[in-house]
Biopython code that builds the backbone (N, CA, C, O; Angstrom):
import numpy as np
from Bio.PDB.StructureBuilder import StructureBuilder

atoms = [
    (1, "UNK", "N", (-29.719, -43.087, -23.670)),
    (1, "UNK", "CA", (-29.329, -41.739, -23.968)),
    (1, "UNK", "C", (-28.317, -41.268, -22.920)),
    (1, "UNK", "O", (-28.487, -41.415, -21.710)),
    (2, "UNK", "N", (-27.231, -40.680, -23.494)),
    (2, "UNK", "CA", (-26.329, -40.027, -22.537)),
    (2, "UNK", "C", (-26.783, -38.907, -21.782)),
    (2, "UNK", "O", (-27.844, -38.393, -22.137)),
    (3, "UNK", "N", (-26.045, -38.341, -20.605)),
    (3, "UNK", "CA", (-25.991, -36.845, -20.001)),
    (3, "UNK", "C", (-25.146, -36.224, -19.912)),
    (3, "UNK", "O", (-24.204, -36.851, -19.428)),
    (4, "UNK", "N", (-24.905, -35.145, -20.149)),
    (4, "UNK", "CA", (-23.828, -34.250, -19.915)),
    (4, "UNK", "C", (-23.869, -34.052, -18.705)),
    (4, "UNK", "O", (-25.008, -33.764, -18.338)),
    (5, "UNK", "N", (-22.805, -34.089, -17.564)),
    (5, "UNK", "CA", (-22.312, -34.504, -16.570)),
    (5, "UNK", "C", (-21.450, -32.821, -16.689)),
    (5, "UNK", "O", (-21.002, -32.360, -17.738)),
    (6, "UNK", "N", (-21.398, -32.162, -15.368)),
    (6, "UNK", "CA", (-21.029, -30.894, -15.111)),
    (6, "UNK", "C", (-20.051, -30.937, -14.149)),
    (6, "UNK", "O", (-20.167, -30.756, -12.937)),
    (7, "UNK", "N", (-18.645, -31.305, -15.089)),
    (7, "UNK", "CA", (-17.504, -31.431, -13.757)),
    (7, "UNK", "C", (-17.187, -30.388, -12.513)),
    (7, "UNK", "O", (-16.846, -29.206, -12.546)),
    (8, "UNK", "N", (-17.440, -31.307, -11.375)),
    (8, "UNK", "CA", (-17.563, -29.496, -10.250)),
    (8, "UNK", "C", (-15.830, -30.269, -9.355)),
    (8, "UNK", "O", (-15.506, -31.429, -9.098)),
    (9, "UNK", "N", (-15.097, -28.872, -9.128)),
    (9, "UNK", "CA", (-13.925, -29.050, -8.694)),
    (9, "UNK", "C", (-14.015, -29.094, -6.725)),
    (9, "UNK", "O", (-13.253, -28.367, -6.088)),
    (10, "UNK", "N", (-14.707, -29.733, -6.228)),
    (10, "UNK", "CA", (-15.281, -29.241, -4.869)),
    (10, "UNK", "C", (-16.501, -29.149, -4.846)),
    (10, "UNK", "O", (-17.149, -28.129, -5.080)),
    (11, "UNK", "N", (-16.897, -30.168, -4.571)),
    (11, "UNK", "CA", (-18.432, -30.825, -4.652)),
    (11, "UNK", "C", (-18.934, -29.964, -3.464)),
    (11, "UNK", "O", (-18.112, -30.186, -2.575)),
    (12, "UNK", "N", (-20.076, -28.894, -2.882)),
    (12, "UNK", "CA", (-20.438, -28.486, -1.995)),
    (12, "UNK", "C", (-19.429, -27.194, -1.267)),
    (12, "UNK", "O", (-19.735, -26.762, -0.155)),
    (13, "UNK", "N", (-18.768, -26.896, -1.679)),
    (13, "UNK", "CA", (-17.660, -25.834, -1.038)),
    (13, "UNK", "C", (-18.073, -24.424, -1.509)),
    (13, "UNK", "O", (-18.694, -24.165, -2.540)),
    (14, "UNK", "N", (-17.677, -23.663, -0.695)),
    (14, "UNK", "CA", (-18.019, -22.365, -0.520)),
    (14, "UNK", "C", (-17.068, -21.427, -1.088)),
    (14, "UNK", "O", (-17.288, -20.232, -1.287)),
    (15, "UNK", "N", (-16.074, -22.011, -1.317)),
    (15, "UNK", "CA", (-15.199, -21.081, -1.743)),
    (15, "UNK", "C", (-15.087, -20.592, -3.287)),
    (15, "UNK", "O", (-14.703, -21.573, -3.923)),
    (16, "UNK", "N", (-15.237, -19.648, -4.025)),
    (16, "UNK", "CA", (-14.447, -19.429, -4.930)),
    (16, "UNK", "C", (-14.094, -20.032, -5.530)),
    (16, "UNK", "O", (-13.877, -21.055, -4.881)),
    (17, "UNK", "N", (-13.665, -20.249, -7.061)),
    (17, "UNK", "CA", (-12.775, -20.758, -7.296)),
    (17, "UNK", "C", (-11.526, -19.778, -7.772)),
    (17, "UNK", "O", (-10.493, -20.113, -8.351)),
    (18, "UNK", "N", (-11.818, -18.865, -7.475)),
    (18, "UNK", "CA", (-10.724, -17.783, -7.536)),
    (18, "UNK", "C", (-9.659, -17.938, -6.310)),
    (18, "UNK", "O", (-8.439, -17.785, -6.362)),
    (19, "UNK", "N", (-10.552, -18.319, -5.082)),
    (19, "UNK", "CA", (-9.750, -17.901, -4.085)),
    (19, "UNK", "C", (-9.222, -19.552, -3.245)),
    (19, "UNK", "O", (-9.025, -19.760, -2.048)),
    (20, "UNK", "N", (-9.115, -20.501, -4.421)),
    (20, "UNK", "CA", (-9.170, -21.630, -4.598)),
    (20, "UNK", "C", (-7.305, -22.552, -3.951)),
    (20, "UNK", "O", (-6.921, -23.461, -3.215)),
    (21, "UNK", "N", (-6.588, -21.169, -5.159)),
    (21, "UNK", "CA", (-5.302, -21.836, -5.010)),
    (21, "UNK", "C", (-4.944, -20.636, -3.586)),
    (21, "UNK", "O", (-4.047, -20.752, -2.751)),
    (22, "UNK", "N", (-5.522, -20.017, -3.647)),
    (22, "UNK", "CA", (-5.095, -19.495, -1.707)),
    (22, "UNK", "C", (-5.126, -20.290, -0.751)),
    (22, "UNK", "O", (-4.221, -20.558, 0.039)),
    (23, "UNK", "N", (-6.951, -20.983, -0.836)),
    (23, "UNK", "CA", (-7.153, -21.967, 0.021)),
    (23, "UNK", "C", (-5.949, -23.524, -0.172)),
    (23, "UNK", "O", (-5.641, -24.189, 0.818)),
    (24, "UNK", "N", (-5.620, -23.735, -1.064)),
    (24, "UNK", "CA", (-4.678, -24.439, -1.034)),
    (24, "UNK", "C", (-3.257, -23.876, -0.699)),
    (24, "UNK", "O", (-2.600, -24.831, -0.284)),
    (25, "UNK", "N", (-2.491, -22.725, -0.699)),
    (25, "UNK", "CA", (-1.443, -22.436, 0.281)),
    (25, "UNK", "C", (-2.047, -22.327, 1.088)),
    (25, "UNK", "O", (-1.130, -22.392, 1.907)),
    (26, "UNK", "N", (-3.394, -22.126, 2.027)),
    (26, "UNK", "CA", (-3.153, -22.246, 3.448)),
    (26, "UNK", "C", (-3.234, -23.625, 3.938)),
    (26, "UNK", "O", (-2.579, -24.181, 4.820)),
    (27, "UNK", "N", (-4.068, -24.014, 3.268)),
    (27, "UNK", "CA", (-3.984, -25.543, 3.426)),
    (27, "UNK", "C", (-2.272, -25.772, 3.920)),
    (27, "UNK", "O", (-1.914, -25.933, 5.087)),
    (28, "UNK", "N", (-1.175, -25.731, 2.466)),
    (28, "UNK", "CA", (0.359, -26.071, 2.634)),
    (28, "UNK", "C", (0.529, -25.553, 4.018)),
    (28, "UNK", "O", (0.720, -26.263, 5.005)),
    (29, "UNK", "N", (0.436, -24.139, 4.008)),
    (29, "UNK", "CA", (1.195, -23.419, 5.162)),
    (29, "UNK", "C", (0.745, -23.894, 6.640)),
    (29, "UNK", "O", (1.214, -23.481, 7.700)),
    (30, "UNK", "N", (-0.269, -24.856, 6.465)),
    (30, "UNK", "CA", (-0.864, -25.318, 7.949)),
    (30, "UNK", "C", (-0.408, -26.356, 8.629)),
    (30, "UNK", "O", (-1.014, -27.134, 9.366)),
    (31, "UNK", "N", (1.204, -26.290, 8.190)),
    (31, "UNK", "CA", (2.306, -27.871, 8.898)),
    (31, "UNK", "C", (2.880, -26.959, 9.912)),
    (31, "UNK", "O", (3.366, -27.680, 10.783)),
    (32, "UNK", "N", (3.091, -25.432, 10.274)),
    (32, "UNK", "CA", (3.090, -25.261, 11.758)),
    (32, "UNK", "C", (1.700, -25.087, 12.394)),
    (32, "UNK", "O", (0.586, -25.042, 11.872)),
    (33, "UNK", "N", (2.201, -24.979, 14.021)),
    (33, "UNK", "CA", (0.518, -25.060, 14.624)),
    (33, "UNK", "C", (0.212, -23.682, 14.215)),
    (33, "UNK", "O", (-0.702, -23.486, 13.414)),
    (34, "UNK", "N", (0.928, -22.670, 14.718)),
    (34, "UNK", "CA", (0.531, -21.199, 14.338)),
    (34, "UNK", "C", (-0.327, -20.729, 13.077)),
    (34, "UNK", "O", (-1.452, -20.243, 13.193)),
    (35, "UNK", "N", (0.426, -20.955, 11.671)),
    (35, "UNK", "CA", (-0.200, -21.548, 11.048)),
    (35, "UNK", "C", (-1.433, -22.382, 10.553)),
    (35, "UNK", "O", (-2.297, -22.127, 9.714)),
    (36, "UNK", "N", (-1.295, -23.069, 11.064)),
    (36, "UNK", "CA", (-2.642, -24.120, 10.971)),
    (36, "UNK", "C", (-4.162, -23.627, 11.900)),
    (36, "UNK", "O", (-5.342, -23.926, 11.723)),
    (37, "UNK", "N", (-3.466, -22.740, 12.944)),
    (37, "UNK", "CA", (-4.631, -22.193, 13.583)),
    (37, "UNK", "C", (-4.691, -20.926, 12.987)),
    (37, "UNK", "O", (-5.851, -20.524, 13.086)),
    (38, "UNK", "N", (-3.862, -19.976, 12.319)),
    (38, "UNK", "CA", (-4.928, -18.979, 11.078)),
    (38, "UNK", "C", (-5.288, -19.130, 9.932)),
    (38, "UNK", "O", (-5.888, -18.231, 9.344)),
    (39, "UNK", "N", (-5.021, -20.220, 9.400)),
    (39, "UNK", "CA", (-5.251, -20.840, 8.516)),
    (39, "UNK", "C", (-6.919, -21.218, 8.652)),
    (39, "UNK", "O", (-7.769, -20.811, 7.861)),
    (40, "UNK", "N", (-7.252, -22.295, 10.114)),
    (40, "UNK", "CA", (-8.252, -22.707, 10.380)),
    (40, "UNK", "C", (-9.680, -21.317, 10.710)),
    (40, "UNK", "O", (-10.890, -21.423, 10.510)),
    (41, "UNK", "N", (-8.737, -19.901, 11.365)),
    (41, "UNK", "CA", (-9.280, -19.057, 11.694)),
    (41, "UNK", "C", (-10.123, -18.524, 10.172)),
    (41, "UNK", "O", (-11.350, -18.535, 10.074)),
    (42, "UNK", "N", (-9.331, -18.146, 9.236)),
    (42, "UNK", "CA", (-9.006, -17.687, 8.353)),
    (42, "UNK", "C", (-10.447, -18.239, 7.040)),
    (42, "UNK", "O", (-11.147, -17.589, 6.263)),
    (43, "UNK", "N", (-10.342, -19.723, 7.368)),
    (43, "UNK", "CA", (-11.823, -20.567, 6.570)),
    (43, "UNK", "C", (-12.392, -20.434, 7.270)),
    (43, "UNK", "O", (-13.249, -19.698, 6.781)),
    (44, "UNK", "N", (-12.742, -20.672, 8.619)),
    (44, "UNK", "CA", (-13.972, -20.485, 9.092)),
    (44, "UNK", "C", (-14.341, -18.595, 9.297)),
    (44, "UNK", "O", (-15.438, -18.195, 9.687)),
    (45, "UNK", "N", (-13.472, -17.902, 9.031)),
    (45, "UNK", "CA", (-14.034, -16.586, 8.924)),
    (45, "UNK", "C", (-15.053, -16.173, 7.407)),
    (45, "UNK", "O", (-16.094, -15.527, 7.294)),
    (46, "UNK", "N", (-14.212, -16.861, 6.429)),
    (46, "UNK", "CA", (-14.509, -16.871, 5.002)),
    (46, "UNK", "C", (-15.793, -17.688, 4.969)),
    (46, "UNK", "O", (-16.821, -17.276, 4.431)),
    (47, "UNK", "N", (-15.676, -18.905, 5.593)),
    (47, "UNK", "CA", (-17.405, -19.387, 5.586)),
    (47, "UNK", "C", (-18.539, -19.000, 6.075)),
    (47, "UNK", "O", (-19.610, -19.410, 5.627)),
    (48, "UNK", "N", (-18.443, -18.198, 7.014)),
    (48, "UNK", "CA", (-19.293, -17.604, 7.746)),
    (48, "UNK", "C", (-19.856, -16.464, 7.627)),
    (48, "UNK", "O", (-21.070, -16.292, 7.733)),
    (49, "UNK", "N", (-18.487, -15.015, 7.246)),
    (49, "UNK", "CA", (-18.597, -13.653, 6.563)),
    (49, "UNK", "C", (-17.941, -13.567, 5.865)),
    (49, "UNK", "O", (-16.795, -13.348, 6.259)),
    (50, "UNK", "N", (-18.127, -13.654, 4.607)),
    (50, "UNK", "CA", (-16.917, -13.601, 3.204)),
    (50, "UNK", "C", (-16.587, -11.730, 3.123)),
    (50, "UNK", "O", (-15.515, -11.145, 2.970)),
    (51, "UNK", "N", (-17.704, -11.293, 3.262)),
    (51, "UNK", "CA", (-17.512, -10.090, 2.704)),
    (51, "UNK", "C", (-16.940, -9.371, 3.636)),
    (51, "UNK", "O", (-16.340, -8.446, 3.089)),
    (52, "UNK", "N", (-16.832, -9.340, 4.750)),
    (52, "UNK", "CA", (-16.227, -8.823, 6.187)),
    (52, "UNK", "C", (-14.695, -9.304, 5.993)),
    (52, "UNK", "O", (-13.774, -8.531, 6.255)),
    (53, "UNK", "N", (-14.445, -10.738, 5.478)),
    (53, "UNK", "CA", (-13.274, -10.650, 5.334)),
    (53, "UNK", "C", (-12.223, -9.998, 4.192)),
    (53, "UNK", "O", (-11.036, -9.675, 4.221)),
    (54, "UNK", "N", (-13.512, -9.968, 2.947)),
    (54, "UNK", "CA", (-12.846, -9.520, 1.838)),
    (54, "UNK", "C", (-12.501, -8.214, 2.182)),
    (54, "UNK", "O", (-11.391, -7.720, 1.981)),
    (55, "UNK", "N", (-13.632, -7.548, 2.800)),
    (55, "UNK", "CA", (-13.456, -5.732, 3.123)),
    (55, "UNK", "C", (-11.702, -5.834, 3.838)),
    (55, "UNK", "O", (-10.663, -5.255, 3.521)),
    (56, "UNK", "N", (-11.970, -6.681, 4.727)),
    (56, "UNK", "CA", (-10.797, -6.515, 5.687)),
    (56, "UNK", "C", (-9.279, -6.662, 5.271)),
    (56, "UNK", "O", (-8.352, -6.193, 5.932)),
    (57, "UNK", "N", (-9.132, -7.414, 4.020)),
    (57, "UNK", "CA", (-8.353, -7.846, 2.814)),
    (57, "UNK", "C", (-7.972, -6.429, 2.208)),
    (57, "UNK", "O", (-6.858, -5.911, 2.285)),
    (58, "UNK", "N", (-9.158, -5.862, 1.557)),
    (58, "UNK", "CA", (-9.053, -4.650, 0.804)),
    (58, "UNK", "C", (-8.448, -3.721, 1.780)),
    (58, "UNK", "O", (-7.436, -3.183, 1.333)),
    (59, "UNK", "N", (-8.788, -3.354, 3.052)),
    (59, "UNK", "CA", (-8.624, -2.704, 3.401)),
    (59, "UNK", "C", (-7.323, -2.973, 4.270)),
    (59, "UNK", "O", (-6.616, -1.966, 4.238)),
    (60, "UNK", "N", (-6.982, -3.593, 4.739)),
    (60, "UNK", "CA", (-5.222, -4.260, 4.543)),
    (60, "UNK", "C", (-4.079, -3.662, 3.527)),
    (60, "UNK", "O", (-2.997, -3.094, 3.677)),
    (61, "UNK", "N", (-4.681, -3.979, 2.693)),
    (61, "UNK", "CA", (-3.548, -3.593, 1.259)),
    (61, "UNK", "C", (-3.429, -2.052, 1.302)),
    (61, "UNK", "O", (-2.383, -1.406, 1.367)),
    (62, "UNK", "N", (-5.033, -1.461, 1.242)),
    (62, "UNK", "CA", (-4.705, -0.060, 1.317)),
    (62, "UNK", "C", (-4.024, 0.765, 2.255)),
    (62, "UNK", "O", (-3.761, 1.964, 2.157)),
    (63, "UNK", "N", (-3.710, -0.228, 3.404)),
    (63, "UNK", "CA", (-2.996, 0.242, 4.064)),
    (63, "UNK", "C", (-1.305, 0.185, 4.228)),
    (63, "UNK", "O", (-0.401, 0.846, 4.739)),
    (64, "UNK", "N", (-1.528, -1.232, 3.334)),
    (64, "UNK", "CA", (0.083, -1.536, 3.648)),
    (64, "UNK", "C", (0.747, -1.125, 2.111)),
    (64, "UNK", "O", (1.974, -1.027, 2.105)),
    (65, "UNK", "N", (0.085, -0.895, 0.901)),
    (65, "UNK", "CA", (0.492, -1.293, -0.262)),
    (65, "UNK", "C", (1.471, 0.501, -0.421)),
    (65, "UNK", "O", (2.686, 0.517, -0.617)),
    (66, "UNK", "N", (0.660, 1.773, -0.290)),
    (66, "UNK", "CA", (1.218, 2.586, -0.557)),
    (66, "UNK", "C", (3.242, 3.104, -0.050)),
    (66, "UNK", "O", (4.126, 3.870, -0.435)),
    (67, "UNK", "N", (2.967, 1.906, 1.151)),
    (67, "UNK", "CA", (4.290, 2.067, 1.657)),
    (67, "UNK", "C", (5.660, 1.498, 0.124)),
    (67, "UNK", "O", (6.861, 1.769, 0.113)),
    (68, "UNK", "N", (4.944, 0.771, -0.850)),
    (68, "UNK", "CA", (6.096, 0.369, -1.948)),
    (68, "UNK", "C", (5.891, 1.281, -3.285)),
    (68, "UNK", "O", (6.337, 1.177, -4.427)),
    (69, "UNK", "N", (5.278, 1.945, -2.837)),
    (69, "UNK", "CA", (4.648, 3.090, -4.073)),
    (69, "UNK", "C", (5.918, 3.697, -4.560)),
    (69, "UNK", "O", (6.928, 4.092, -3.978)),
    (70, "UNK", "N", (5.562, 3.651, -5.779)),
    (70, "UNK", "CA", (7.029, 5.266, -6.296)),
    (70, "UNK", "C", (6.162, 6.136, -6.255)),
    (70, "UNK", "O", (6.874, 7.072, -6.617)),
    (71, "UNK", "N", (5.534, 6.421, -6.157)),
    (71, "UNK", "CA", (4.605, 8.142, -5.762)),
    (71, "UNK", "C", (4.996, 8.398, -4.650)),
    (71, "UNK", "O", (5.663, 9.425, -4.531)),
    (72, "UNK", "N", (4.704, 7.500, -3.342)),
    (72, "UNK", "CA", (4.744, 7.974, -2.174)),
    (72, "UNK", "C", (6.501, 8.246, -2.039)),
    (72, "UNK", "O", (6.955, 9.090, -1.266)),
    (73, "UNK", "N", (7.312, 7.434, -2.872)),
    (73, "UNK", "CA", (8.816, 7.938, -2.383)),
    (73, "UNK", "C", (8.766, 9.069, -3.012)),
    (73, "UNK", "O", (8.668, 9.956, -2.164)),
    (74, "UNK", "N", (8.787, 9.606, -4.321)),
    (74, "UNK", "CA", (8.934, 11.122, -4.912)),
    (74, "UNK", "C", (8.174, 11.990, -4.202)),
    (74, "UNK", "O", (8.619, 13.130, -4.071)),
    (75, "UNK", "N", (6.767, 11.621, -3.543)),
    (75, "UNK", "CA", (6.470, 12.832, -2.608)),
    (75, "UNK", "C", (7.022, 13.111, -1.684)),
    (75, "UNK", "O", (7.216, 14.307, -1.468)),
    (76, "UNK", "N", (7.610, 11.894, -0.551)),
    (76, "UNK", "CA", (8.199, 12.005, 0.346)),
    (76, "UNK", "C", (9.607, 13.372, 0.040)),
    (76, "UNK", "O", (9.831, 14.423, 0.642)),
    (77, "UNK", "N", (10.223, 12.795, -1.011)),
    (77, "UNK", "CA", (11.119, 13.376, -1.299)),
    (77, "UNK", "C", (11.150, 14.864, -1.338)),
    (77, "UNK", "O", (11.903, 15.642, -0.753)),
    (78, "UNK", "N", (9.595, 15.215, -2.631)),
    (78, "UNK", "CA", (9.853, 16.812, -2.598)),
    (78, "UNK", "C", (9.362, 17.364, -1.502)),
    (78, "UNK", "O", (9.523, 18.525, -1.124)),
    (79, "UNK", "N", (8.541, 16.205, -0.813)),
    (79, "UNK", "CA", (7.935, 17.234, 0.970)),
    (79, "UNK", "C", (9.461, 17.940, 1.482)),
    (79, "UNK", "O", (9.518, 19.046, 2.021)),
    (80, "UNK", "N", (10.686, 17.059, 1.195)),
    (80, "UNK", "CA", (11.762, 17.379, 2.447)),
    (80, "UNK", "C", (12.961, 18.442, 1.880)),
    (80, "UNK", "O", (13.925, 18.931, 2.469)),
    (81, "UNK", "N", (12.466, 18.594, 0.427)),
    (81, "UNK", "CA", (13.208, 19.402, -0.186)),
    (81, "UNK", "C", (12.565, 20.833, 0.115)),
    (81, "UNK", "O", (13.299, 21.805, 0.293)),
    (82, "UNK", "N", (10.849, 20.959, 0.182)),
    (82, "UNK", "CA", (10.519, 22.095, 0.108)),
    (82, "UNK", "C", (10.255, 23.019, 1.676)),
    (82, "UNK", "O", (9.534, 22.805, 2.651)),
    (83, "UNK", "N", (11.032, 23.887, 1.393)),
    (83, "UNK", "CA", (10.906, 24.301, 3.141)),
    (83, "UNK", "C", (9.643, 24.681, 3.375)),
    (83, "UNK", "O", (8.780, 24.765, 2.500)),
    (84, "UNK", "N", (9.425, 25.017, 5.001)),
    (84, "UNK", "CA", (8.067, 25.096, 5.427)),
    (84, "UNK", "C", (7.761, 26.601, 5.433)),
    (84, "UNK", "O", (6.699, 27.179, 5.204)),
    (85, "UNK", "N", (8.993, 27.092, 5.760)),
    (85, "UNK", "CA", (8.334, 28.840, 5.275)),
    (85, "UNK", "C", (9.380, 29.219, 4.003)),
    (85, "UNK", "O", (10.543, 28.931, 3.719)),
    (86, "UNK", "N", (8.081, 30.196, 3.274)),
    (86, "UNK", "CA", (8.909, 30.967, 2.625)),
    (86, "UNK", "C", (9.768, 32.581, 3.540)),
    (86, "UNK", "O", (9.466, 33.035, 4.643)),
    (87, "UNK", "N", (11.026, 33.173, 2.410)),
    (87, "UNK", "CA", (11.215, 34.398, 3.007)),
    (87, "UNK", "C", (10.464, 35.839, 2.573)),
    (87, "UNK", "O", (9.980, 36.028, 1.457)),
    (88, "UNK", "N", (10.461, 36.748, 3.589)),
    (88, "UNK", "CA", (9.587, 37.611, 2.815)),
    (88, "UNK", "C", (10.186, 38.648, 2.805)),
    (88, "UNK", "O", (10.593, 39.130, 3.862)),
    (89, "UNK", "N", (10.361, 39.164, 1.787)),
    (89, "UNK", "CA", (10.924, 40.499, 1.072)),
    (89, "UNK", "C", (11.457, 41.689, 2.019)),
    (89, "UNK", "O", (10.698, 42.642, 1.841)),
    (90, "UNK", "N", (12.184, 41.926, 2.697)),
    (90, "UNK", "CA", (12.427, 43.118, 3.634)),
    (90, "UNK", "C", (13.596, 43.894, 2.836)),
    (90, "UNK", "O", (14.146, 43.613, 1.771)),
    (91, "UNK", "N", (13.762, 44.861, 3.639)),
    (91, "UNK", "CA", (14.514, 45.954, 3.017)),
    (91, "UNK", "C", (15.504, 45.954, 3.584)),
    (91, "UNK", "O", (15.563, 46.254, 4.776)),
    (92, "UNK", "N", (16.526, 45.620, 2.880)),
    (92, "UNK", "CA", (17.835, 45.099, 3.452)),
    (92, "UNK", "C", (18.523, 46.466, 4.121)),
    (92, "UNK", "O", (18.339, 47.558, 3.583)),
    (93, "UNK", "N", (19.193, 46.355, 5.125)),
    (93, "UNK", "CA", (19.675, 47.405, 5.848)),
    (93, "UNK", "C", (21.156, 47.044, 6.239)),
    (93, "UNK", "O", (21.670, 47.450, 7.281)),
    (94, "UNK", "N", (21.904, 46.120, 5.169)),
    (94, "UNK", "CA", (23.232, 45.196, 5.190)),
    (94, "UNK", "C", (23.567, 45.127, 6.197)),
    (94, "UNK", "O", (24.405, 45.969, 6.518)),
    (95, "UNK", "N", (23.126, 44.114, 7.267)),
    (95, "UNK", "CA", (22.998, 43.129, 8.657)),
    (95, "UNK", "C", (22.573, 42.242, 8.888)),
    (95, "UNK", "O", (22.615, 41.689, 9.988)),
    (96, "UNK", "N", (21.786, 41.673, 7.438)),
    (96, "UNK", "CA", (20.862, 40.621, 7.826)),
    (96, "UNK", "C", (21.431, 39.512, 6.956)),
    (96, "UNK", "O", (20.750, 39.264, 5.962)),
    (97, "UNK", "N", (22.489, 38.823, 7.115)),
    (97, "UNK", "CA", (23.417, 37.815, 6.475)),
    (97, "UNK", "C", (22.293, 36.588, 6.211)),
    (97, "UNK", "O", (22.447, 36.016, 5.131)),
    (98, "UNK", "N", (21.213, 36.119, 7.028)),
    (98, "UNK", "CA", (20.566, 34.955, 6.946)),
    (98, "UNK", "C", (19.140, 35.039, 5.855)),
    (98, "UNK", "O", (18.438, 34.149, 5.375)),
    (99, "UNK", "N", (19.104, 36.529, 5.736)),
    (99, "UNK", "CA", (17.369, 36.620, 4.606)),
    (99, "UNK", "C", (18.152, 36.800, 3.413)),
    (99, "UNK", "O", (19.257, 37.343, 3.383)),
    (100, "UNK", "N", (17.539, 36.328, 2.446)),
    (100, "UNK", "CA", (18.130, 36.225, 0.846)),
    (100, "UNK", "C", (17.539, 37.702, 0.040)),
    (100, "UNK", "O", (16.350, 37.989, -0.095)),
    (101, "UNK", "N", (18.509, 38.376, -0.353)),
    (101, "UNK", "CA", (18.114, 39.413, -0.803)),
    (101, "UNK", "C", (17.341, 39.636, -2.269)),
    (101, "UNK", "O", (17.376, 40.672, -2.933)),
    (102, "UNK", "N", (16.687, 38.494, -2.579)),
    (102, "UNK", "CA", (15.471, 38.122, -3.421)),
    (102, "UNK", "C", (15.020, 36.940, -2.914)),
    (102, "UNK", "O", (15.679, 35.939, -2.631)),
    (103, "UNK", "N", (13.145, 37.241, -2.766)),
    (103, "UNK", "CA", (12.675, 35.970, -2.378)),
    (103, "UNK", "C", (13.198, 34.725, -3.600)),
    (103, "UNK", "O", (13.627, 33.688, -3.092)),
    (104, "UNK", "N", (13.188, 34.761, -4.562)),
    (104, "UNK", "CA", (13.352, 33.587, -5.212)),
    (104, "UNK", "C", (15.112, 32.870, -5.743)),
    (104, "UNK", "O", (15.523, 32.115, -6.625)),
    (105, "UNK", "N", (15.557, 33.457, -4.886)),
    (105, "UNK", "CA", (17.101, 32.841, -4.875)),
    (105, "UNK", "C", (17.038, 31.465, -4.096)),
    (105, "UNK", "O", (16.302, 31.359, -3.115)),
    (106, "UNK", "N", (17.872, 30.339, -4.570)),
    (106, "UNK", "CA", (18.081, 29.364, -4.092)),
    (106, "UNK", "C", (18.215, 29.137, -2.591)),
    (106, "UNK", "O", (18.921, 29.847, -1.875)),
    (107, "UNK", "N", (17.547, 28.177, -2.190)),
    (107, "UNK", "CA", (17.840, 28.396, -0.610)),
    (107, "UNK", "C", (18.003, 26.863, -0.261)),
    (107, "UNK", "O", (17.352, 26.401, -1.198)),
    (108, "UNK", "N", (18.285, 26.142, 0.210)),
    (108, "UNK", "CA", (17.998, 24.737, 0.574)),
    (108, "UNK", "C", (18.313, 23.645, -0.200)),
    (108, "UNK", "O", (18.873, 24.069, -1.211)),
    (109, "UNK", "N", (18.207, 22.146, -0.225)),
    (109, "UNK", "CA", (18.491, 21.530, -0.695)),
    (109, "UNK", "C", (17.199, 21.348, -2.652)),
    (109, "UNK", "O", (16.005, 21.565, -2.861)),
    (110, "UNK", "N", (18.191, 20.939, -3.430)),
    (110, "UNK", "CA", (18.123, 21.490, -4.903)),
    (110, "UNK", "C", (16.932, 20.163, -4.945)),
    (110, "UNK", "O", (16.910, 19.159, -4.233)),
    (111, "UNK", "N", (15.754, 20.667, -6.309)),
    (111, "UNK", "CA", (15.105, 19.567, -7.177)),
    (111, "UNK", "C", (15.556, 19.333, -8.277)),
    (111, "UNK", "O", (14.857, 18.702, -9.069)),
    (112, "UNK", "N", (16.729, 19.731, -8.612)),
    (112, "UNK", "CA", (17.318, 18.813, -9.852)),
    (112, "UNK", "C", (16.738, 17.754, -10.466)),
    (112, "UNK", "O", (16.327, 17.475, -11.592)),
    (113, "UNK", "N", (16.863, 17.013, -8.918)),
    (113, "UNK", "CA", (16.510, 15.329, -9.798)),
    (113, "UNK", "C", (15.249, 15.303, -10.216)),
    (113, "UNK", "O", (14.888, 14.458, -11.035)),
    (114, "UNK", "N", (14.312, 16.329, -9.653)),
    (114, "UNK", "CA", (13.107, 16.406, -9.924)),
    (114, "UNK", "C", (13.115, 16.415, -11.394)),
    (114, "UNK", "O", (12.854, 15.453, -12.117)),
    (115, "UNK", "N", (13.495, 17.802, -11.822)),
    (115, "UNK", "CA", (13.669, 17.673, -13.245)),
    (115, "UNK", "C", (14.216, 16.987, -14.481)),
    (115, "UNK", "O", (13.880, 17.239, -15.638)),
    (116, "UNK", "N", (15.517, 15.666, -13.900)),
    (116, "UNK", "CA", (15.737, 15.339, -14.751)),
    (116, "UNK", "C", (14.791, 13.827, -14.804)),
    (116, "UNK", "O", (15.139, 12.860, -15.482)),
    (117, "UNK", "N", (14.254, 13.843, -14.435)),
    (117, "UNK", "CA", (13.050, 12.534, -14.924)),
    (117, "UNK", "C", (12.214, 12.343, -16.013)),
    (117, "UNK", "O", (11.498, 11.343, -16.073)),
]
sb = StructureBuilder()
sb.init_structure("model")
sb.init_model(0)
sb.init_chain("A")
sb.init_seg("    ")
for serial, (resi, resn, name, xyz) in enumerate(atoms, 1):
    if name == "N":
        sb.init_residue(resn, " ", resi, " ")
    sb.init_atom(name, np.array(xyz, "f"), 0.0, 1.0, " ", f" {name:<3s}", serial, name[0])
structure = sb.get_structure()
């Protein structure tokens, strides 16, 4: 009588097989020494505390990822368009060339582009 035989890709290994073809670029990337010693750092961190490293992963990205965001550029943007004070309504006594003689007159650089999106 035959057996069905359960092909395993890494007989005894700890890893994933998700995180499988990673372990194989670090593997590649481990022909410099630099390299090869975070590489080496890098599995033996994963064998030991997976989840300490995964956190540390996650929490990596969240730090570095928002920097390619298009949110964070359009906010950036209207932060520098919108001034930090508004003006407030005084009673013009024709001397005061710098207060806008309605708070809601244009003052500063325009959101146009805002709007045409």
């Amino acid at each position: 009588m035959r057996t069905l035989r359960l092909r395993s890709s890494g007989a005894g290994t700890t890893t994933p097989r998700v995180l499988r073809p990673l372990a194989a670029a670090a593997a590649a990337a481990a022909e410099t020494k630099m390299a090869g010693r975070l590489a080496a750092f890098l599995k033996d961190a994963w064998a030991k505390e997976p989840v300490l490293v995964a956190s540390f992963t996650i929490g990596g990205l969240a730090v570095i990822l928002p920097i390619f965001s298009p949110f964070t550029k359009y906010a950036t943007m209207i932060n520098q368009a919108t001034p930090y004070n508004y003006p407030v309504p005084l009673r013009d006594d024709g001397n005061m060339p710098d207060v806008p003689s309605h708070p809601q007159d244009p003052q500063g650089p325009s959101l146009e582009w805002l709007k045409k999106l």
